[in-house]
N, C-alpha and C positions, 0 to 999 in steps of 0.2 A: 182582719183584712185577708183575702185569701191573696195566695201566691201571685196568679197571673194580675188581678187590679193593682198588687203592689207593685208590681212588675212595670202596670203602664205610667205607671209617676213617677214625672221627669225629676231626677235632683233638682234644687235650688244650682244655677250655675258659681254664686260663692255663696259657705254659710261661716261664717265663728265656730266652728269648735267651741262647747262648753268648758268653761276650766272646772278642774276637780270636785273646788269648793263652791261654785258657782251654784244661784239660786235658779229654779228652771223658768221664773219671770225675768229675771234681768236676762239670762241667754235669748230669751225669746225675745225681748227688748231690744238687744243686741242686734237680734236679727232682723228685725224690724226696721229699726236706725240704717242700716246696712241697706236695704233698699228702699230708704226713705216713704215707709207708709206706716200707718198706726199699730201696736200692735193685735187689736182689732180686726183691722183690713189683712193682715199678715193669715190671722186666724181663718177669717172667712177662704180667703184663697189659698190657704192650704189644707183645712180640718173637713173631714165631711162630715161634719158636725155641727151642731150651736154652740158657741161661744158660750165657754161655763159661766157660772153669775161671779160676779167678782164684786168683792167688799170693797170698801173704804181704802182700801189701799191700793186699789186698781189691778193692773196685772202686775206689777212686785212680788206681790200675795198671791200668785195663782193655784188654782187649786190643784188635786191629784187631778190628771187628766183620764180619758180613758185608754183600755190596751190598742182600738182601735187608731186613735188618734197619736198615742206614744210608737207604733211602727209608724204611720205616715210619716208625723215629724222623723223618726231616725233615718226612714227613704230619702227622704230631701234631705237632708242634712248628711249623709253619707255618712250614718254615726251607728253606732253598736245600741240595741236599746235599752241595755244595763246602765249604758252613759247616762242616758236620758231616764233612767228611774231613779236613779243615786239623786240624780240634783231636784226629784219631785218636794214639793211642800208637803210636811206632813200635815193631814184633816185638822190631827190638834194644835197645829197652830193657827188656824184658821179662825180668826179674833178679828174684830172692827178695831184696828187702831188708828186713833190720834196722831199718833207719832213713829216715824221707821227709825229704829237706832243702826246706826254706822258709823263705821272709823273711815274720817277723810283719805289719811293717809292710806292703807288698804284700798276702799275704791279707786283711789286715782292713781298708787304706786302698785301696779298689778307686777309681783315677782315675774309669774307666768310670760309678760306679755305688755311691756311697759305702756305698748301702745293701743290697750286695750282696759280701761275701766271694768271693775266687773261689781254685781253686788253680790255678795256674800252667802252663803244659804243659812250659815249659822245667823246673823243678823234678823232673819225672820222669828227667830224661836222668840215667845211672848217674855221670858224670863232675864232673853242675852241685854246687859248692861256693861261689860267689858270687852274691850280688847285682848283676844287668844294670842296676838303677836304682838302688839304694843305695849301690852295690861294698863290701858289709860281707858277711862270712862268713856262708853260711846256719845256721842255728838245723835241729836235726832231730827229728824227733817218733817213737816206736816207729811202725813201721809196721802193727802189729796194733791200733792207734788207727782206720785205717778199716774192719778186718777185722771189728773187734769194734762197731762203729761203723754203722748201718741206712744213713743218709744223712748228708748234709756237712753241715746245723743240729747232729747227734749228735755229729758228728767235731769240728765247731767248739768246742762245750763240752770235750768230752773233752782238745781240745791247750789248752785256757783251764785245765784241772784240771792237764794234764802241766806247764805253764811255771809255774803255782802250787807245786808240787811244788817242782819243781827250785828255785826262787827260795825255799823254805824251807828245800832243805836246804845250799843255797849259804852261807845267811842263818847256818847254826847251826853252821857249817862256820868260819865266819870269826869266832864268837862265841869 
């Protein structure tokens, strides 16, 4: 993007800050949820771009984006865009899964930011089956939970309704 069209794009008036460890679908989720449109709609009106193709996992999983779209987003975001390359998906994780493994605790108790859930970047690797900070076995949620899912406020209810579930049929299971 050259200097001056970067120039003419307005920030977002508020965006989240990425955390460290943050994956670059759940920030953009984030920011999504933040002004209440999909992350889709969020895409269209900020990328001059098409919305890259996205798996089974929806944008959770998103893909590397390109250099042009990685300055747009750090303009409106007011961000560095080292920030925003750190937290890209790497290509090789880029698998159709069934299932997103995650530690409840970690999304919902964010150190960084209590009042800020976040999803994980380590979480997407195809391999991750443990907790780095809790070392307890992740927890996995369908992964058509973000597909079906606008932004990560939506997706956050939706795995609150999934672990509801499960915990009733665990519940009737053992009755």
């Amino acid at each position: 993007m050259s200097v001056e069209s970067q120039s003419s794009v307005a920030p977002w008036p508020i965006a989240p800050r990425p955390f460290y460890e943050e994956a670059f679908g759940g920030w953009l989720g984030r920011v999504a949820a933040r002004y209440q449109v999909s992350v889709a709609m969020l895409w269209e009106m900020s990328a001059s771009e098409p919305l890259p193709l996205l798996g089974t996992a929806g944008w959770i999983l998103f893909p590397p984006i390109s250099q042009a779209a990685l300055q747009r987003f750090a303009t409106l975001g007011r961000l560095d865009e080292d920030r925003l390359r750190h937290i890209q998906t790497p290509s090789a994780w880029l698998i159709n899964p069934r299932c997103m493994p995650y530690c409840f605790r970690c999304l919902v108790l964010n150190d960084a930011d209590v009042s800020a859930p976040r999803w994980k970047h380590e979480w997407l690797e195809p391999t991750a089956e443990f907790c780095s900070v809790h070392h307890t076995l992740l927890e996995t949620v369908p992964a058509s939970v973000f597909r079906l899912s606008g932004h990560f406020a939506a997706a956050l209810r939706a795995i609150g309704r999934y672990r509801e579930m499960r915990k009733f049929k665990d519940y009737r299971r053992l009755r």
